[in-house]
N, C-alpha and C positions, 0 to 999 in steps of 0.2 A: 448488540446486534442492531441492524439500522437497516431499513427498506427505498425504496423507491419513492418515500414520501420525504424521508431526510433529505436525500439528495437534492429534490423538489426545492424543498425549504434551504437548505443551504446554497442554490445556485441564487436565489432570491439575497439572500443576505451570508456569504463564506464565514460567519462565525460557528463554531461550534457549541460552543453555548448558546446562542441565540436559535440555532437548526434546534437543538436537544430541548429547550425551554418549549419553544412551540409545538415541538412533538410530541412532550408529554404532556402540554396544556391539551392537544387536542384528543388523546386518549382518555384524557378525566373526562372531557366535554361527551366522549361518545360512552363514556361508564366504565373506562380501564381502571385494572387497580393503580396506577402511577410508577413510579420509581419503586422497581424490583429488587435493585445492587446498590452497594455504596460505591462513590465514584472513586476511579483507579488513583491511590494519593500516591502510590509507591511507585506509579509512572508520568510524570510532569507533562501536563500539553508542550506541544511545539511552538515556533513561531513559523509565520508563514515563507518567510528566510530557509529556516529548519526544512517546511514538509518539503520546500521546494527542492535543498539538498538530498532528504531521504527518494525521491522520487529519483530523482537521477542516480543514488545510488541504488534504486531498485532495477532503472533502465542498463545499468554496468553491466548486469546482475544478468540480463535478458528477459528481463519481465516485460510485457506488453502490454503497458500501463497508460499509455498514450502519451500526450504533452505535457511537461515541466512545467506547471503552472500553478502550484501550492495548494489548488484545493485536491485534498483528498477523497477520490472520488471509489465506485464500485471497483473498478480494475485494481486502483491501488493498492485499498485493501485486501482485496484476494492477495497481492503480491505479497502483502503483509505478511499475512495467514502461511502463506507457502513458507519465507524465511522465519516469520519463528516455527514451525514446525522445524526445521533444516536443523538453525538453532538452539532445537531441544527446548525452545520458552513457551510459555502457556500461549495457546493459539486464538487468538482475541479479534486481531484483525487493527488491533489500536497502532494509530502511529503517531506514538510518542516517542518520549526521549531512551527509553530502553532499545528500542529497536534500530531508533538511530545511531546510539552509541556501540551498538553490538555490531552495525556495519560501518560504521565509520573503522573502528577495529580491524578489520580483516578487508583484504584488497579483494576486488573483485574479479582478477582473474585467478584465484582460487576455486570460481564457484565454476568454471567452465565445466563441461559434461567430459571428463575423458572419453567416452562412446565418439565425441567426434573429436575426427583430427584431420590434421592439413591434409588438400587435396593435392597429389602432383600437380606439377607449373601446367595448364591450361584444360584441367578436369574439375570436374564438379567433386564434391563429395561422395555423390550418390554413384560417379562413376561414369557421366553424359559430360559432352564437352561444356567449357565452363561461360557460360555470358555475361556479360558488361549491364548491371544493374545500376 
């Protein structure tokens, strides 16, 4: 789990180790107990190639994740969290290679919402005529 101080630290320097390093340095510093978990070995970090792909397959996806840019940011992860839930995979938030492999797998217009469906030729969805966005 990661706060508002990662993010801090990781727009400072986008490593993930180096965000993680300083964030648990700076918990010892203030009296935290440190490293609570062993780190995920059975899901491989990305490369920044990688998160750049998983982000676009999360935007396929309809996630509102912002811009394609590889760092993995709060929206991201929530969108994470949302697909392995979908998934059925432990809900973590991590975007590693499990999550990317599980949607490189599966196209993304399977994840569309059947509740929506085309609108006749010049209506909205909701049923108001339709405009040029």
């Amino acid at each position: 789990m990661t706060f508002r101080n990662f993010d801090a630290i990781f727009s400072y320097n986008p490593s993930v180790n180096y965000a993680l390093a300083i964030a648990l340095l700076s918990d010892q510093i203030a009296g935290g107990p440190g490293i609570q978990a062993a780190w995920p070995t059975d899901d491989p970090p990305i490369s920044r190639v990688q998160r750049r792909e998983l982000q676009q397959l999360l935007l396929d996806r309809g996630h509102d994740i912002g811009a394609v840019d590889g760092i993995i940011g709060a929206r991201s992860r929530e969108a994470v969290k949302l697909e392995q839930e979908r998934l059925g995979h432990e809900v973590s938030g991590r975007a590693g290679m499990k999550i990317l492999d599980a949607l490189r797998l599966e196209p993304a217009a399977a994840h569309e919402d059947p509740a929506i469906e085309e609108a006749p030729e010049g209506r909205s969805p909701a049923g108001g005529a339709a405009h040029g966005n």
